[in-house]
N, C-alpha and C positions, 0 to 999 in steps of 0.2 A: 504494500500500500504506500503511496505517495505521501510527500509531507503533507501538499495542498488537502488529499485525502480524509487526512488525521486531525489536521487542523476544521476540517467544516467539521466534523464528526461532532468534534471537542465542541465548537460554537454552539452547536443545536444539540446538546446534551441536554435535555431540559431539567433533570435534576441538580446539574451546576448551576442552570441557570436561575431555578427557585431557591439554590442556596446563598446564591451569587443576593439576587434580589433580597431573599430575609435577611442577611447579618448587615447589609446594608440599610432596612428599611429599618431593624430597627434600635442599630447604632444611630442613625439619625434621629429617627421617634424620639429616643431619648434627649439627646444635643437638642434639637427645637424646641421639648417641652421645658428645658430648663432655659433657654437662651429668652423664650415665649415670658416664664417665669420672671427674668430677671429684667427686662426688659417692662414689664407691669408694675413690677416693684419702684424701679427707678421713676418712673413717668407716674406715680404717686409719689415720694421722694419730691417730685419735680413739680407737681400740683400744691402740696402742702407747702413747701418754700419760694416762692413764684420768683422770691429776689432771686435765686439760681441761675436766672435768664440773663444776669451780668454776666455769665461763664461764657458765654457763647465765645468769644472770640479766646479765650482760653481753650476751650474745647478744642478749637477748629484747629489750632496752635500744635496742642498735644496730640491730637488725629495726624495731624503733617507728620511730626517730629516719629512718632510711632514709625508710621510707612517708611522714613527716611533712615529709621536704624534696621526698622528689620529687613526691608527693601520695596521699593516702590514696583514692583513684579507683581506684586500679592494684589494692586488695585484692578489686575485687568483681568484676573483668575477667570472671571465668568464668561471674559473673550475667548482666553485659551483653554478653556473647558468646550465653546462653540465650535473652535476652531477642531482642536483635536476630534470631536465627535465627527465634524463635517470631512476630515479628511486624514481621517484613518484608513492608512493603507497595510494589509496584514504581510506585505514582502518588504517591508523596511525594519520592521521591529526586530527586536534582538530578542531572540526565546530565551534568555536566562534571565531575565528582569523585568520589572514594574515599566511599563512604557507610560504612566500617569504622569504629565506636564508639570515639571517644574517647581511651578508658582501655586498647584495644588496639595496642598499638604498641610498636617494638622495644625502647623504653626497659622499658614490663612486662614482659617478656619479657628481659632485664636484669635487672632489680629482682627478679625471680621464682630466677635464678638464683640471684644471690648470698644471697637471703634462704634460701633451702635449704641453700647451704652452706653460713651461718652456724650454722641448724640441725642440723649432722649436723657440723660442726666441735667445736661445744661438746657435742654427746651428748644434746639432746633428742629427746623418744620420736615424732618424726614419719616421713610416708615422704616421697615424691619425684614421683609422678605428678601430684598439683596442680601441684604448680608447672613440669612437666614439661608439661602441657595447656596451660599458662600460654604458654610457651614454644611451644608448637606453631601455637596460636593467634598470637602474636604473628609467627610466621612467615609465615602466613598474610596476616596485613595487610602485610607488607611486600610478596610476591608482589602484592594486590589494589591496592595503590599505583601501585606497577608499572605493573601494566595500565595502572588509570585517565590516567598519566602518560602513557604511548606514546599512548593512545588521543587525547589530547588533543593532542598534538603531531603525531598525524597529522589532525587535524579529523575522529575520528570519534566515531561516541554509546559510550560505556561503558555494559555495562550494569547495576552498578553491584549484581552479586549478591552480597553478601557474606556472607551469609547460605549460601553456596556454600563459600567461602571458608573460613569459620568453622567447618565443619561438615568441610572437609577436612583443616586444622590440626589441630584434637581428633581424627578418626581416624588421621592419622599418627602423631601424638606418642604416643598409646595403642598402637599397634602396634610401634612402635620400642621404647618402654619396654617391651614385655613379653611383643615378640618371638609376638606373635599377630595375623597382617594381618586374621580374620575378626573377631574382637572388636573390630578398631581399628573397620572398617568400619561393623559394626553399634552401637559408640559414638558414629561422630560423626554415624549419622544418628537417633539416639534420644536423646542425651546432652538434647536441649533440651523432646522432647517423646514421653517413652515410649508414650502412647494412639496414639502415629500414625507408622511410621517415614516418613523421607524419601524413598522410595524415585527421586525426580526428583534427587537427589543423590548414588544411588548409582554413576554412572560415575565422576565425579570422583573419592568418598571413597575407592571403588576402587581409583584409580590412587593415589591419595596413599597408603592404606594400607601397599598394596604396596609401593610406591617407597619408601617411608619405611623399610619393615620389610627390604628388597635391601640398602639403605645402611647402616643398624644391623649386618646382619648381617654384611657385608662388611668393616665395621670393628669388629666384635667386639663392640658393644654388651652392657656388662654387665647381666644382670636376673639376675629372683630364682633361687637354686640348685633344684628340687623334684627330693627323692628317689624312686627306683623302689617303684611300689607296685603291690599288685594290687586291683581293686576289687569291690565286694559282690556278690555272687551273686544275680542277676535270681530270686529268689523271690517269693511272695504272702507271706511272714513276714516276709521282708527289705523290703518294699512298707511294708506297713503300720508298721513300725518307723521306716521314714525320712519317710512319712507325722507323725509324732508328733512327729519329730524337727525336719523341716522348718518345723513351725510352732513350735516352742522357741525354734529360730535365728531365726526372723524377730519373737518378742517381744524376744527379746536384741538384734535390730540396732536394734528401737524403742529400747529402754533405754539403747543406747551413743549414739543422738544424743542421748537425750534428757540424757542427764552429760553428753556436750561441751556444751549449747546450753546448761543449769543453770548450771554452773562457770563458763563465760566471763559468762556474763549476770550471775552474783553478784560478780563484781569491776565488770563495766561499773557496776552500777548503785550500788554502794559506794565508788569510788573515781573523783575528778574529774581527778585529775592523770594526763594522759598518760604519763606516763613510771609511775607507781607502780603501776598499772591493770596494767601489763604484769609490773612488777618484783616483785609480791607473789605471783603464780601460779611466774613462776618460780624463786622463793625456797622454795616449798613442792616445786615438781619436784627440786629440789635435796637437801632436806633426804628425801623422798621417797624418791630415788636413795641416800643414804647410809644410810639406815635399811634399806633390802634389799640392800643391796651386805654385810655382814656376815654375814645369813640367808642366801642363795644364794650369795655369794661370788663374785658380777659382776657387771658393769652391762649385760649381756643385753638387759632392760628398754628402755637406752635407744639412742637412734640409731633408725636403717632398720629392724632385727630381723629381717633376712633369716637370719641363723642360727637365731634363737629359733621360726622356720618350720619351719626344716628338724628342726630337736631337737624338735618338737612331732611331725612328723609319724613321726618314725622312734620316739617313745615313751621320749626324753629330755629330758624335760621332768615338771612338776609341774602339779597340779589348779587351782592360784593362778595361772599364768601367764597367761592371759585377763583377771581381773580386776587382776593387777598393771598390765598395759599398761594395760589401760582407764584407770585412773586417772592413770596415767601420760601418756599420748594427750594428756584429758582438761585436764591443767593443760599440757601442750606448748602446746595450741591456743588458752589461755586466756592464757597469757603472750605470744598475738601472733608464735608461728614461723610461717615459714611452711615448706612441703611437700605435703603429702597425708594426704587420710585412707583410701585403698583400699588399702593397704598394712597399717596398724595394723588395717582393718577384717577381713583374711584372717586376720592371726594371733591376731586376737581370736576370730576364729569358727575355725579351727584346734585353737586351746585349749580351747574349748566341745565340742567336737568330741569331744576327747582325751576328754573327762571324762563325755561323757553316753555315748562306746564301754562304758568300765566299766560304768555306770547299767543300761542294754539288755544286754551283754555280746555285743559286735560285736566286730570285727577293729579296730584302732586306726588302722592310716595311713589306710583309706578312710573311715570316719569322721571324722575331721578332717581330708579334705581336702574333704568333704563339708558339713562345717561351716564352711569356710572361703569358698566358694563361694556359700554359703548365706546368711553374714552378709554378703557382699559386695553378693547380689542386693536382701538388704533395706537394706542400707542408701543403694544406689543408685538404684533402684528401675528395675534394668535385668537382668530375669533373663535377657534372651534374649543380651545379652552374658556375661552370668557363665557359660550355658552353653557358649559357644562359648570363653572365659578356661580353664574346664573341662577341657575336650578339650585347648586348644592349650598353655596354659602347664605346668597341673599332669599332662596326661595320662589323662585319668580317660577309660576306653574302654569304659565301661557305658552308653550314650546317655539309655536310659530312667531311671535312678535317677537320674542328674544332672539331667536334666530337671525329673524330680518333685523335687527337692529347691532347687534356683531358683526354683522358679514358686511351690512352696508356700508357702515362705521371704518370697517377696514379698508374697507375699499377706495372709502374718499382720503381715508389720511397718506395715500401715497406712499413715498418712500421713505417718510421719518419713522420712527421708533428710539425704543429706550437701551438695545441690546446691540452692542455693535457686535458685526460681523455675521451677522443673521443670514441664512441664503435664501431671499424671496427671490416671486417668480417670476419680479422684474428687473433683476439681476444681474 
């Protein structure tokens, strides 16, 4: 039997590959529920002391300085985690080792933690899922290590999938955060290349899902609160409305990368000093934060904004709260926090939501949550997860309108997104 032989054998082994998926799913399971944990603690911490929000450009300071000792490699992990998935070729590896990239490794996944809670300690406006992918993925190589390791100590070939691995890690960590095992599934086999799912990777991502989202659950894993709503009525009025709608939210999800990628790119290219580069954005997040903390009379705005979700969708909230975040986001991620941006991106399309209900004169929870959903898909460019995010986290039990409102969404936001090196199908 040939090598090529031995090696597909070995891939489609499907008992490696549930084994492959459990210690993955839930080593992660784990890691999420405590990172979920620590992350809830802080952003109470953060709620009870409000004066905290002076930290901000300390944060932003010590988040640089961190990357800068342990190495600034570790910011682009979820690139080369994309990358490696997308072009994994099995005649370049070396079968006596771990072929998992570099800058993926427990120490990221580390560095990933702590830079979140630096975030959500001092009250900048990020979420948690990046760095919570971070973490999954870094779970992931430690299992793929693993392997590699016994493999070699028993004299035999590894085969050296990591690209398996990678893609089990990112569906875990997304299912355990948000308490949805079908959207994990369907992210970690799209997250690197949405023209084309993995489907040769979906027993593993499977089990890791799953596993991941049994262990979350079991220990309580904290995610978002979503209030009880009822959603829009399967009409041809209601169709065409969310039609119009759909493609609104997805030039807005262009718009909001296209401010994060402006703002952070106007300091990179103005300012040489590492440390000021970061200190200047978040000196304006700052003064930001004080200048609306008067007008609305809280800093809502910043942290997670898991509240400022839920008060959008039940219709306490204001028509500025989408563009408050935004900008707010906006100089978070310019100042070098780290977190997530699918988090800011729901309650930014939430508020959008809220404001174009009035516009059309719709029912307001299922419009932003419809918006929310919406902005999510364009600015990920993964509608077939946002629909299944839909159903699972927010509840939305109208299939078809949620459908049309992902797909469409995607469709109008073009070529932006929050995930570089993504392979879409316009390419």
């Amino acid at each position: 039997m040939s090598m090529s032989d031995r090696l597909h054998i070995s891939h489609q082994f499907w008992p490696g590959q549930i084994a492959r998926g459990l210690f993955t799913g839930l080593l992660t399971g784990l890691a999420i529920s405590l990172y979920a944990e620590v992350i809830f603690l802080v952003t109470d911490v953060n709620k009870m002391n409000p004066w905290l929000i002076i930290a901000i450009p300390f944060g932003a300071v010590l988040t640089q300085y961190l990357f800068k000792f342990f190495g600034e490699r570790y910011r682009t992990s979820t690139a080369s985690a994309i990358d490696d998935i997308n072009h994994h070729k099995d005649a370049h590896k070396n079968w006596a080792q771990s072929q998992v990239p570099d800058n993926i490794t427990p120490q990221m996944g580390i560095l990933a933690f702590l830079g979140a809670t630096i975030t959500h300690i001092c009250g900048a406006s990020g979420g948690k899922e990046g760095a919570g992918v971070q973490i999954g993925l870094a779970c992931s190589s430690v299992v793929e290590k693993c392997e590699a390791r016994i493999n070699h100590m028993l004299s035999r070939e590894h085969d050296n999938r990591s690209d398996y691995y990678l893609m089990c890690g990112a569906a875990a960590a997304f299912s355990a955060l948000f308490d949805a095992p079908i959207a994990g599934v369907l992210f970690g086999t799209q997250l690197a290349s949405p023209k084309a799912t993995r489907l040769d990777a979906y027993l593993p991502c499977i089990t890791a899902s799953f596993s991941a989202w049994v262990v979350a659950d079991l220990l309580h894993c904290h995610v978002l609160e979503i209030p009880m709503f009822g959603p829009l009525d399967l009409t041809y009025s209601n169709l065409a409305i969310v039609v119009v709608f759909a493609v609104l939210t997805g030039l807005y999800s262009r718009l909001f990368c296209f401010v994060l990628h402006t703002i952070r790119d106007f300091f990179r290219k103005r300012l040489r000093n590492t440390y000021w580069v970061v200190a200047w954005p978040a000196l304006l997040l700052l003064l930001f934060s004080f200048i609306t903390f008067p007008i609305f009379d809280t800093f809502r705005y910043n942290g997670l904004g898991g509240d400022l979700l839920y008060d959008i969708i039940i219709g306490r909230a204001t028509q500025l709260d989408d563009l408050i975040k935004l900008v707010m986001v906006a100089l978070t991620f310019a100042a070098g926090f780290v977190g997530g941006e699918v988090v800011p991106l729901m309650i930014v399309g939430a508020g959008f939501g809220m404001s174009m209900s009035y516009l059309f004169d719709m029912p307001l929870s299922p419009f932003a949550v419809l918006g929310s959903v919406g902005m999510l898909s364009g600015g990920t460019n993964l509608p077939l997860v946002c629909f299944a995010l839909g159903m699972e986290l927010y509840g939305y039990r109208e299939p078809t309108m949620l459908f049309l409102m992902v797909t469409v969404s995607f469709l109008a936001s073009g070529r932006s997104g929050i995930y570089a090196h993504q392979k879409l199908p316009y390419r």
